[in-house]
PDB file of N, CA, C and O in Angstrom:
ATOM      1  N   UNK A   1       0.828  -1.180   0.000  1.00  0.00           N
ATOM      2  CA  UNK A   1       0.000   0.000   0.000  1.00  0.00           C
ATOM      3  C   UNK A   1       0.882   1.257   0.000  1.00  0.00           C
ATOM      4  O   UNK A   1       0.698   2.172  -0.802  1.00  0.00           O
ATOM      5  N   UNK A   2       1.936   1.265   1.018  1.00  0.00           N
ATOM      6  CA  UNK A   2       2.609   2.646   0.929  1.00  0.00           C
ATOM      7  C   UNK A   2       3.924   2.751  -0.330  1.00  0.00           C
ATOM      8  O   UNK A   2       4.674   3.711  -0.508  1.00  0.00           O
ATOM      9  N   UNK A   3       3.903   1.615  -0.991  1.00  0.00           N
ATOM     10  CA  UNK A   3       4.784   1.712  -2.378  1.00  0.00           C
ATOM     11  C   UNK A   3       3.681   2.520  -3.279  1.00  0.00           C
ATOM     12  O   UNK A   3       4.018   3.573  -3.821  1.00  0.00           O
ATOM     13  N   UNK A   4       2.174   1.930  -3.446  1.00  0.00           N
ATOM     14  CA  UNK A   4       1.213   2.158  -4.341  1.00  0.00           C
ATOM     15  C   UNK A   4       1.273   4.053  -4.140  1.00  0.00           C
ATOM     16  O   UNK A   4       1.848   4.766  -4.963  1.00  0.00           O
ATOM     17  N   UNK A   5       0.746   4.457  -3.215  1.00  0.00           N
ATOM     18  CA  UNK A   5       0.496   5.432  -2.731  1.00  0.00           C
ATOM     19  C   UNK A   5       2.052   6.545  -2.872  1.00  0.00           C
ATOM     20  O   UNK A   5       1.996   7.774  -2.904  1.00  0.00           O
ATOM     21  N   UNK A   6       2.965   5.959  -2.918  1.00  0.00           N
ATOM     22  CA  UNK A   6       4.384   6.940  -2.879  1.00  0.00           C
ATOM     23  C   UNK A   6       4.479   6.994  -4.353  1.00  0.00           C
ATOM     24  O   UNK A   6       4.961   8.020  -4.832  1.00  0.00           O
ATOM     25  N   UNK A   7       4.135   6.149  -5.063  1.00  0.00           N
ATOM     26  CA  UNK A   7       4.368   6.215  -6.770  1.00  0.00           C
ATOM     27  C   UNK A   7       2.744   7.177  -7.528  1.00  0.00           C
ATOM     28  O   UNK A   7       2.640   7.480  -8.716  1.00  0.00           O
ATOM     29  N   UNK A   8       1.763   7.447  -6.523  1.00  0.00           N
ATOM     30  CA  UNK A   8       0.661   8.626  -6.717  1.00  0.00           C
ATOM     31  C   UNK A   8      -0.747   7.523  -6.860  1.00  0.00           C
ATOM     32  O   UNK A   8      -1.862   7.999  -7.073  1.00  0.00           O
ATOM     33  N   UNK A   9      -0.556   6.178  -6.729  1.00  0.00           N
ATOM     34  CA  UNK A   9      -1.356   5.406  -7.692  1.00  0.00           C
ATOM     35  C   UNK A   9      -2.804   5.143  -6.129  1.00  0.00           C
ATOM     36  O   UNK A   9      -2.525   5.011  -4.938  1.00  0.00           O
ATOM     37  N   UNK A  10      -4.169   5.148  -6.723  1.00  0.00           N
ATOM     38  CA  UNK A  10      -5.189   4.906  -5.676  1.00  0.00           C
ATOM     39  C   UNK A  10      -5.249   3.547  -5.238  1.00  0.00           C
ATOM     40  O   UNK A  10      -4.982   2.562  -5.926  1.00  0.00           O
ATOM     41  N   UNK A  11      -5.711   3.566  -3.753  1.00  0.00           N
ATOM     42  CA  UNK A  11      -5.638   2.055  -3.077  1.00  0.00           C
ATOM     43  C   UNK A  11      -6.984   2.406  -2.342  1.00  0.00           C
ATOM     44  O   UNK A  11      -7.236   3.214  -1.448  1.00  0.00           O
ATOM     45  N   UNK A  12      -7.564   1.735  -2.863  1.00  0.00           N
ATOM     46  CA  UNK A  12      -8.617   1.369  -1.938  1.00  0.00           C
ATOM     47  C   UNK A  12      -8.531   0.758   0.071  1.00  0.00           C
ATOM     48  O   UNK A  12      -7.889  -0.050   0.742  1.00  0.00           O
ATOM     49  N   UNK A  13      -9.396   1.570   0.231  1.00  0.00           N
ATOM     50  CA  UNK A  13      -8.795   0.955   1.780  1.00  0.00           C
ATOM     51  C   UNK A  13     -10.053   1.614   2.493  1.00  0.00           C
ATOM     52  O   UNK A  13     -10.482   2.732   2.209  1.00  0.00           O
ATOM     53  N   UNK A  14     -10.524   0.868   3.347  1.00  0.00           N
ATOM     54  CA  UNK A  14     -11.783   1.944   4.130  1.00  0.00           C
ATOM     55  C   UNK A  14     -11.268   1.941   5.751  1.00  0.00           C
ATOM     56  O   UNK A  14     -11.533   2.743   6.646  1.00  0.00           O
ATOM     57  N   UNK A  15     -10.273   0.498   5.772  1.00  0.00           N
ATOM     58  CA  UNK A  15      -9.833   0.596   7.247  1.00  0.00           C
ATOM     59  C   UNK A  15      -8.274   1.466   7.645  1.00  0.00           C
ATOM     60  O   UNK A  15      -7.682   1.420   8.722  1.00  0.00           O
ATOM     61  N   UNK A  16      -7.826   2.333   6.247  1.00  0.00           N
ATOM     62  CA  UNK A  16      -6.910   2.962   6.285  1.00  0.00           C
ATOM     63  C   UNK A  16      -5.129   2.172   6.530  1.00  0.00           C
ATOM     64  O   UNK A  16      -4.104   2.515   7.118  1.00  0.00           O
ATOM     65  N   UNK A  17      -5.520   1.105   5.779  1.00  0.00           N
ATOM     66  CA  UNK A  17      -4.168  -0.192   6.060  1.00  0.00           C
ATOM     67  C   UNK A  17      -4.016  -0.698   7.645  1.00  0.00           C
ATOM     68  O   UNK A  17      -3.017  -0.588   8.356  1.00  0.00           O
ATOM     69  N   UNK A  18      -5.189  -1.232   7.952  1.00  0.00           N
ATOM     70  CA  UNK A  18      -4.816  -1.724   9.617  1.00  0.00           C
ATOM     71  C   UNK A  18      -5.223  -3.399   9.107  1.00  0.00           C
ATOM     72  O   UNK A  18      -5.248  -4.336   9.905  1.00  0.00           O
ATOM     73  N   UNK A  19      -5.454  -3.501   7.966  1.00  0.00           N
ATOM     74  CA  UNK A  19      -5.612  -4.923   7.815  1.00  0.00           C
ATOM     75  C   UNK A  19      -6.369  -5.791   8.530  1.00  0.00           C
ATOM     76  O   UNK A  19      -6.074  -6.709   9.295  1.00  0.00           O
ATOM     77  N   UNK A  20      -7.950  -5.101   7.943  1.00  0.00           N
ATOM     78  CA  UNK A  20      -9.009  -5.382   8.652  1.00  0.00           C
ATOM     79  C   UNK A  20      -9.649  -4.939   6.884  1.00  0.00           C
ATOM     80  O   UNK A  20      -8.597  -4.971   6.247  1.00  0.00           O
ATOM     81  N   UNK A  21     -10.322  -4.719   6.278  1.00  0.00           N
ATOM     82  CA  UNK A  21     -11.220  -4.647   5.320  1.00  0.00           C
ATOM     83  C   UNK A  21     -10.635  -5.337   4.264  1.00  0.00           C
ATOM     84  O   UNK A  21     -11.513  -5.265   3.404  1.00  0.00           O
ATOM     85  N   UNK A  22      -9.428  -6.150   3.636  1.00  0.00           N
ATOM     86  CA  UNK A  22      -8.758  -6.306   2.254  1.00  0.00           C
ATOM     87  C   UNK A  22      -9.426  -5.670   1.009  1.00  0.00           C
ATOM     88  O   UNK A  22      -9.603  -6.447   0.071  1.00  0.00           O
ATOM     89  N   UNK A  23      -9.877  -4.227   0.821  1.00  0.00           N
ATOM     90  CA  UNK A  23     -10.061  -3.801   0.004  1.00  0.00           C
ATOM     91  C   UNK A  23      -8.778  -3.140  -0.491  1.00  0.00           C
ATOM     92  O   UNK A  23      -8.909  -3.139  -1.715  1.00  0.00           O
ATOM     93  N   UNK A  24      -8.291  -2.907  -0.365  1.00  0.00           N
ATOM     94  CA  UNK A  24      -6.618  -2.933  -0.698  1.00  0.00           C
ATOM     95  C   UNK A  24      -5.815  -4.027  -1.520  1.00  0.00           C
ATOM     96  O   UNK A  24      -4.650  -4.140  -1.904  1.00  0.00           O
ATOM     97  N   UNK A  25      -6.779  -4.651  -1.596  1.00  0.00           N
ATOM     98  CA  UNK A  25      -5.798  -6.050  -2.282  1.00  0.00           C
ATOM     99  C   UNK A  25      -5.475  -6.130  -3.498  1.00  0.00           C
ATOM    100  O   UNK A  25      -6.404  -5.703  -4.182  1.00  0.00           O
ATOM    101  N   UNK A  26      -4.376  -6.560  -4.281  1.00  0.00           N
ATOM    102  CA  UNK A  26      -4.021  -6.581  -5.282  1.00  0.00           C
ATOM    103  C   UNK A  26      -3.925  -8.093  -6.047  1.00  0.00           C
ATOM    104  O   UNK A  26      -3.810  -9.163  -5.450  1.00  0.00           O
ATOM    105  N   UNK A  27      -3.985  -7.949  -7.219  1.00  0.00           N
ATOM    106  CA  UNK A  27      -3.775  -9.094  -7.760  1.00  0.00           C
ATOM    107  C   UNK A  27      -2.205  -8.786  -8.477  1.00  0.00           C
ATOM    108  O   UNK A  27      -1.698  -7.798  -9.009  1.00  0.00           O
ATOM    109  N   UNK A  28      -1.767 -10.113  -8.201  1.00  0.00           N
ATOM    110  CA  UNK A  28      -0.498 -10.288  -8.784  1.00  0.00           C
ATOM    111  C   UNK A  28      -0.235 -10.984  -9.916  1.00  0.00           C
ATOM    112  O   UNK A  28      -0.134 -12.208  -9.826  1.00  0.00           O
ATOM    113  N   UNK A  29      -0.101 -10.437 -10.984  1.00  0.00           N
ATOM    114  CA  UNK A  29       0.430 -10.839 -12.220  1.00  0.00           C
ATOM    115  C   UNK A  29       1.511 -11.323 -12.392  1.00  0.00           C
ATOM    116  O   UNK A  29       1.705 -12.185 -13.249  1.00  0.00           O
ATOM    117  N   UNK A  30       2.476 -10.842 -11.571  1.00  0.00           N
ATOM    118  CA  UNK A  30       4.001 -11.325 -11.882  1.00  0.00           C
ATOM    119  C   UNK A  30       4.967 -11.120 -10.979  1.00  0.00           C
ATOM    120  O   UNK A  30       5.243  -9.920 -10.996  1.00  0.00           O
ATOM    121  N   UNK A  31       5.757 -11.827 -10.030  1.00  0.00           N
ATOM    122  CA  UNK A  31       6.643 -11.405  -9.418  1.00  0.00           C
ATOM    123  C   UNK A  31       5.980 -11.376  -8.415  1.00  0.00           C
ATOM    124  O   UNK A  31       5.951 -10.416  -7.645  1.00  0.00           O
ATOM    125  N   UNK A  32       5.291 -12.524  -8.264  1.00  0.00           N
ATOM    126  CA  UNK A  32       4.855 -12.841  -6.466  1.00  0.00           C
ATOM    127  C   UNK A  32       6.431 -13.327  -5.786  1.00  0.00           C
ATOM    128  O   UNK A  32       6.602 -12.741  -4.717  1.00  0.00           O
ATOM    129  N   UNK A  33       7.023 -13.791  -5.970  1.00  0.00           N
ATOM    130  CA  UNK A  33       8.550 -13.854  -5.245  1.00  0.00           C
ATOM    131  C   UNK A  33       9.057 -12.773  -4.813  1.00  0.00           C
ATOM    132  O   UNK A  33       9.771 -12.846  -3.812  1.00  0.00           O
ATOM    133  N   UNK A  34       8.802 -11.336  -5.517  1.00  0.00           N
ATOM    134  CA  UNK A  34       9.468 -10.214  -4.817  1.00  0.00           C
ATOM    135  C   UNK A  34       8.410  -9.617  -3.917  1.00  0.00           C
ATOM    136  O   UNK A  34       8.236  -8.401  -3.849  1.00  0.00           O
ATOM    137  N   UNK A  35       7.989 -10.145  -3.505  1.00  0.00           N
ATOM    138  CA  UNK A  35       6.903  -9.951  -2.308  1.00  0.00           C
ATOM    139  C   UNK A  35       7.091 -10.615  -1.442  1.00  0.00           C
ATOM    140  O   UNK A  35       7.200 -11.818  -1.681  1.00  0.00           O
ATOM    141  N   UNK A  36       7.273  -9.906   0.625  1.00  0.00           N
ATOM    142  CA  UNK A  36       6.698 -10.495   1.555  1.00  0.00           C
ATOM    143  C   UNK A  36       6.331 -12.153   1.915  1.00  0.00           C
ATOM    144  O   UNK A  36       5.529 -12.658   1.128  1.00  0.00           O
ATOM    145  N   UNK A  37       6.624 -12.666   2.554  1.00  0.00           N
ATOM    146  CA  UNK A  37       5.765 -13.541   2.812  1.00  0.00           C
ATOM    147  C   UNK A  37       4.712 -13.033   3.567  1.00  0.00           C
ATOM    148  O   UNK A  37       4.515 -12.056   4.289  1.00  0.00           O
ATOM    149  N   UNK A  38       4.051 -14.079   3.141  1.00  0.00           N
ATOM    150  CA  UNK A  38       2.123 -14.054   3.692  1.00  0.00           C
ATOM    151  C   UNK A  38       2.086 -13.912   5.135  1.00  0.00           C
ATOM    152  O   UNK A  38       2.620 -14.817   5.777  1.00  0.00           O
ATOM    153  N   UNK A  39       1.455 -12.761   5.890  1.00  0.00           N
ATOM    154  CA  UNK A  39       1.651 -12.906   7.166  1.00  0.00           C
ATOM    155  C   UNK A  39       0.551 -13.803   8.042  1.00  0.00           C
ATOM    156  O   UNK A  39      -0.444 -14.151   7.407  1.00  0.00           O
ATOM    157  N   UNK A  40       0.621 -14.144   9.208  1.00  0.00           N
ATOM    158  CA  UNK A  40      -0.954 -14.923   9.702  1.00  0.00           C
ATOM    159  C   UNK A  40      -1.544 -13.887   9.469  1.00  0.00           C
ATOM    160  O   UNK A  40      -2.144 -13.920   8.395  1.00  0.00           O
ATOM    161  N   UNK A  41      -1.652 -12.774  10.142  1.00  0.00           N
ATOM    162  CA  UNK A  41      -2.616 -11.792  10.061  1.00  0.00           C
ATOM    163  C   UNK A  41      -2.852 -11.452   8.279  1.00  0.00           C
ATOM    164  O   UNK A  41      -3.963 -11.041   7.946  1.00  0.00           O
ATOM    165  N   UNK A  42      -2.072 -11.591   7.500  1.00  0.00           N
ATOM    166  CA  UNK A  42      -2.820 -11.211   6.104  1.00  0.00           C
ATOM    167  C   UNK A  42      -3.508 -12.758   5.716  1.00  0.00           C
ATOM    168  O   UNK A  42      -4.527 -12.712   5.026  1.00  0.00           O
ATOM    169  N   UNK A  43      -3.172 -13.654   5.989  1.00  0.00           N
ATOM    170  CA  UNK A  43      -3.476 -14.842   5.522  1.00  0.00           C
ATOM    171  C   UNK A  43      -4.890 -15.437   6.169  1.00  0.00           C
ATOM    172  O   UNK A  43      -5.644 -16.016   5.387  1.00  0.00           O
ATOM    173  N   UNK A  44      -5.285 -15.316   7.586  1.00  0.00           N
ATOM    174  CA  UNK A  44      -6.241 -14.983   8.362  1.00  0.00           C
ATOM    175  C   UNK A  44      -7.614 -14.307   7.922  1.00  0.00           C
ATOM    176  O   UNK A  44      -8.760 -14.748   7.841  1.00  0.00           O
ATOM    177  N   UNK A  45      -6.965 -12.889   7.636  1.00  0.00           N
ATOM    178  CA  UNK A  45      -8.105 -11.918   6.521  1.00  0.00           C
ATOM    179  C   UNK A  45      -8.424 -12.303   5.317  1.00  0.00           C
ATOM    180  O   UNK A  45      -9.602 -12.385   4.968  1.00  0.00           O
ATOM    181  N   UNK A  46      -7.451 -12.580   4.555  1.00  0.00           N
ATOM    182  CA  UNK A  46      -8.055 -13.513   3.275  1.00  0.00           C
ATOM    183  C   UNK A  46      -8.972 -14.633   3.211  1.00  0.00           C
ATOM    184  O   UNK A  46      -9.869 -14.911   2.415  1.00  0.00           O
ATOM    185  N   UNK A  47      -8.479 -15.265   4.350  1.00  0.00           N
ATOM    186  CA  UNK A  47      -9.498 -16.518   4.657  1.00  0.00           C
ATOM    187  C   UNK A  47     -11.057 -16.241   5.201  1.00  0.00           C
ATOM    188  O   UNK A  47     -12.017 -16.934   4.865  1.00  0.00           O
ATOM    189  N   UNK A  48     -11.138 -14.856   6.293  1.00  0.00           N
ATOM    190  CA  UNK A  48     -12.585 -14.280   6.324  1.00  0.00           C
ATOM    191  C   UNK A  48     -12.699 -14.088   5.550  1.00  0.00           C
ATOM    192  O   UNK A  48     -13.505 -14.857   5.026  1.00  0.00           O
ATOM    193  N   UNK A  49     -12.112 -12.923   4.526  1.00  0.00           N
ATOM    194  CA  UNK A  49     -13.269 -12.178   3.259  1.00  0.00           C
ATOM    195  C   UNK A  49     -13.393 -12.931   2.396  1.00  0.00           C
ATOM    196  O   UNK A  49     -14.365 -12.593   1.720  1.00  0.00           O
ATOM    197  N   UNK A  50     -12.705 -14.227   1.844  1.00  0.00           N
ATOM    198  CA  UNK A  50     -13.147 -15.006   0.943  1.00  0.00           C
ATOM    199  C   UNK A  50     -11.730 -14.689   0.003  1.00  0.00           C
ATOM    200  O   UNK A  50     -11.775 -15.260  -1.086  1.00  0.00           O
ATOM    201  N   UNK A  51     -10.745 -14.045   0.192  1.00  0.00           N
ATOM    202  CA  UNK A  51      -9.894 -13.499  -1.220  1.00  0.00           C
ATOM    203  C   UNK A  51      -9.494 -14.551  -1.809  1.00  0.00           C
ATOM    204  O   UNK A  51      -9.333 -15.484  -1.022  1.00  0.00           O
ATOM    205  N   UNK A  52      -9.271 -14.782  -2.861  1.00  0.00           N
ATOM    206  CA  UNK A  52      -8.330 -16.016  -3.803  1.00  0.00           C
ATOM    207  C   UNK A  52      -6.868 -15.517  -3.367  1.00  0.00           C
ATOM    208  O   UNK A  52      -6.427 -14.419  -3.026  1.00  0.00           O
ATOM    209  N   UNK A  53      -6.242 -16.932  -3.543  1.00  0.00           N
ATOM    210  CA  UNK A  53      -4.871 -16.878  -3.518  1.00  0.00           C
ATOM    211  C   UNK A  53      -3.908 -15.789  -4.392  1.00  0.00           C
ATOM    212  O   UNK A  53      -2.857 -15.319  -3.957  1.00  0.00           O
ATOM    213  N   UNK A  54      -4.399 -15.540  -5.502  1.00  0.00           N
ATOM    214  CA  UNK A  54      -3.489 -14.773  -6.119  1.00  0.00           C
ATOM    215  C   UNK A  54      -3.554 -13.528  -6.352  1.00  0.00           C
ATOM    216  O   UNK A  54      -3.210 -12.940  -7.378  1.00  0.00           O
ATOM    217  N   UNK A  55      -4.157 -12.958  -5.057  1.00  0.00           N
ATOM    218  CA  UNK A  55      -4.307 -11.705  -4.365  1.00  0.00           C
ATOM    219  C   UNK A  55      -3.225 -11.620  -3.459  1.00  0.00           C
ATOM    220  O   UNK A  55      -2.568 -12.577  -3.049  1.00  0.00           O
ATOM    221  N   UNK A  56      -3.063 -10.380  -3.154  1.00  0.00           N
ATOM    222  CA  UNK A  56      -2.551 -10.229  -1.355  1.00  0.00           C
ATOM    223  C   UNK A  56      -3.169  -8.711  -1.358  1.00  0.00           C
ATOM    224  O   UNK A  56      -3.626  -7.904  -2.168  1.00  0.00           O
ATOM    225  N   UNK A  57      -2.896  -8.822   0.083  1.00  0.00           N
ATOM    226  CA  UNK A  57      -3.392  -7.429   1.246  1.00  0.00           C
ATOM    227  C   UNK A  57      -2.722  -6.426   0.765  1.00  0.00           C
ATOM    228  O   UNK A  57      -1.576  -6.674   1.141  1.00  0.00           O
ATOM    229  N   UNK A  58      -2.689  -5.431   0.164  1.00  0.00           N
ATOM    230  CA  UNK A  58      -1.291  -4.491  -0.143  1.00  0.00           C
ATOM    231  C   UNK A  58      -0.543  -3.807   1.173  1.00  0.00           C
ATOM    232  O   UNK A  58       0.676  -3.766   1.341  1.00  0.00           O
ATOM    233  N   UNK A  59      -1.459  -3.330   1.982  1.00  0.00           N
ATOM    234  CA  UNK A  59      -1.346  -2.917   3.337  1.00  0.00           C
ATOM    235  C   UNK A  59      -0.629  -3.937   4.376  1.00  0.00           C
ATOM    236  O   UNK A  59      -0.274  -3.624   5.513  1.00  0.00           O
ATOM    237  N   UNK A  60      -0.483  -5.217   3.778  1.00  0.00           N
ATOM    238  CA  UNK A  60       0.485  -6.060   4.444  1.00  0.00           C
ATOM    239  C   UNK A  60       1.277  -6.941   3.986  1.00  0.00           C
ATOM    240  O   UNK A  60       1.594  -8.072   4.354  1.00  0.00           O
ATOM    241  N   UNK A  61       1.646  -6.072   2.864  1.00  0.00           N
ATOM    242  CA  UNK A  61       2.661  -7.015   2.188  1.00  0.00           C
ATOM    243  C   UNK A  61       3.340  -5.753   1.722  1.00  0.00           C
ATOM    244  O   UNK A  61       2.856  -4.730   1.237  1.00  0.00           O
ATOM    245  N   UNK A  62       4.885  -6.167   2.059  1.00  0.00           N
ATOM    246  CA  UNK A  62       6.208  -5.580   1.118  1.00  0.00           C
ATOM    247  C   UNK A  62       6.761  -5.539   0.155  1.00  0.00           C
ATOM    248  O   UNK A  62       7.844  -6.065   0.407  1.00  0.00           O
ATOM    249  N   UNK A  63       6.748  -5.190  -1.052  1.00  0.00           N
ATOM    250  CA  UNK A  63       7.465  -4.814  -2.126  1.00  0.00           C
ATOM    251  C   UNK A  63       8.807  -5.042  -2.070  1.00  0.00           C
ATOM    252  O   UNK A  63       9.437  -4.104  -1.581  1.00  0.00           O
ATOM    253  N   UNK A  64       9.582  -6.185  -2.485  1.00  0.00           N
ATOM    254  CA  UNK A  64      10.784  -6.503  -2.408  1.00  0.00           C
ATOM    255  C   UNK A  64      11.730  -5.978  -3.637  1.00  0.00           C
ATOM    256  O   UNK A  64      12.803  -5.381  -3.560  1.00  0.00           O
ATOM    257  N   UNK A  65      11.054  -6.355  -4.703  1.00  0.00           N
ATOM    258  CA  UNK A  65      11.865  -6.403  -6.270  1.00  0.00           C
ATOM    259  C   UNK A  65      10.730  -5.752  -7.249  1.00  0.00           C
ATOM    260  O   UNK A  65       9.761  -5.347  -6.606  1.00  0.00           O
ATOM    261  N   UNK A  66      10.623  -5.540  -8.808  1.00  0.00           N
ATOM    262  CA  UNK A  66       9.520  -5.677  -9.215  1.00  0.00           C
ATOM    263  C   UNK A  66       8.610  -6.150  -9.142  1.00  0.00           C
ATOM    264  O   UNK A  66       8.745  -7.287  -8.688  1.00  0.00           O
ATOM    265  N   UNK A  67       7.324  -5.810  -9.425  1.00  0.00           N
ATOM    266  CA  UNK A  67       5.901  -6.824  -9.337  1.00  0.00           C
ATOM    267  C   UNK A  67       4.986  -6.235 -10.462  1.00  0.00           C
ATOM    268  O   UNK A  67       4.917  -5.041 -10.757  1.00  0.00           O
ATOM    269  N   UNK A  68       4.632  -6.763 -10.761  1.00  0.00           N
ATOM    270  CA  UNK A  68       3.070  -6.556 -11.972  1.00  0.00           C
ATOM    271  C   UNK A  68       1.830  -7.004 -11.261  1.00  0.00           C
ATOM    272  O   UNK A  68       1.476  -8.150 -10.987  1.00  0.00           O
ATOM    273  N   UNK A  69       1.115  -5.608 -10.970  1.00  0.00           N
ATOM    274  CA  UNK A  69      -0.349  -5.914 -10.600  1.00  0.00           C
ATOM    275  C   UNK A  69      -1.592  -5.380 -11.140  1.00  0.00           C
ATOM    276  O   UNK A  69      -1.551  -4.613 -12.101  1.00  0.00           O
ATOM    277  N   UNK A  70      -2.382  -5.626 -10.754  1.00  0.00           N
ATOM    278  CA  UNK A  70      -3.385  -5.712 -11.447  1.00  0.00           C
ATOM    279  C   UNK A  70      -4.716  -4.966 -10.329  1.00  0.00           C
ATOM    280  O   UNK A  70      -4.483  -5.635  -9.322  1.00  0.00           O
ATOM    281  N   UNK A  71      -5.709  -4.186  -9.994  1.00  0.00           N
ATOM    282  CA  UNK A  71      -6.671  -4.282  -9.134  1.00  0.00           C
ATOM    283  C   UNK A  71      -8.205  -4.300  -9.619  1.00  0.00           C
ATOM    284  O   UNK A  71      -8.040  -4.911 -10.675  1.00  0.00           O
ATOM    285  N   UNK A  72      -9.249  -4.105  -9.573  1.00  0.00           N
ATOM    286  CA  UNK A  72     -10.474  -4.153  -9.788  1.00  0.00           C
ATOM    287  C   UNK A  72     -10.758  -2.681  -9.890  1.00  0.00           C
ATOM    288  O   UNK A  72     -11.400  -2.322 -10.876  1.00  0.00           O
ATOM    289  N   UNK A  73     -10.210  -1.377  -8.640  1.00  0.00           N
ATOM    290  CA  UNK A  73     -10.528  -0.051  -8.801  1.00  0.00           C
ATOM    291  C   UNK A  73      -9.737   0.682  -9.926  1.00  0.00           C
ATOM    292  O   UNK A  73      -9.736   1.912  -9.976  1.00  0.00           O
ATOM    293  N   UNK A  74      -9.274   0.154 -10.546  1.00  0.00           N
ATOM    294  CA  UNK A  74      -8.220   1.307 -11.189  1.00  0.00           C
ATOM    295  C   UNK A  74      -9.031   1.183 -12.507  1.00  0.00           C
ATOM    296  O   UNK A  74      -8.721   1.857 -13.489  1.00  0.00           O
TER     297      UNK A  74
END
């Protein structure tokens, strides 16, 4: 979320990244390896809201290397 947001780009979020709503979530196209591992707490929330795997939380996940994503709001 705060990579998305430092490069100008919109993130959805209603709980303001406390990782509680996953409207923030991104889909990953490419370069899920330069990403974070899955935390309990992001992995936890995915499992309430229903997210598919080849999402993550943006608000709880790190930006390691490149990534290609994808979201539903943009």
């Amino acid at each position: 979320m705060r990579a998305l947001l430092a490069h100008g780009l919109p993130v959805a979020s209603s709980c303001h990244g406390e990782g509680v709503c996953s409207k923030c979530r991104v889909r990953i196209l490419a370069g899920a390896e330069n990403l974070s591992p899955e935390s309990t707490l992001e992995h936890d929330l995915k499992l309430r809201q229903n997210v598919s795997r080849e999402f993550r939380i943006s608000c709880q996940t790190c930006v390691l290397n490149d990534i290609v994503i994808d979201t539903t709001y943009w």
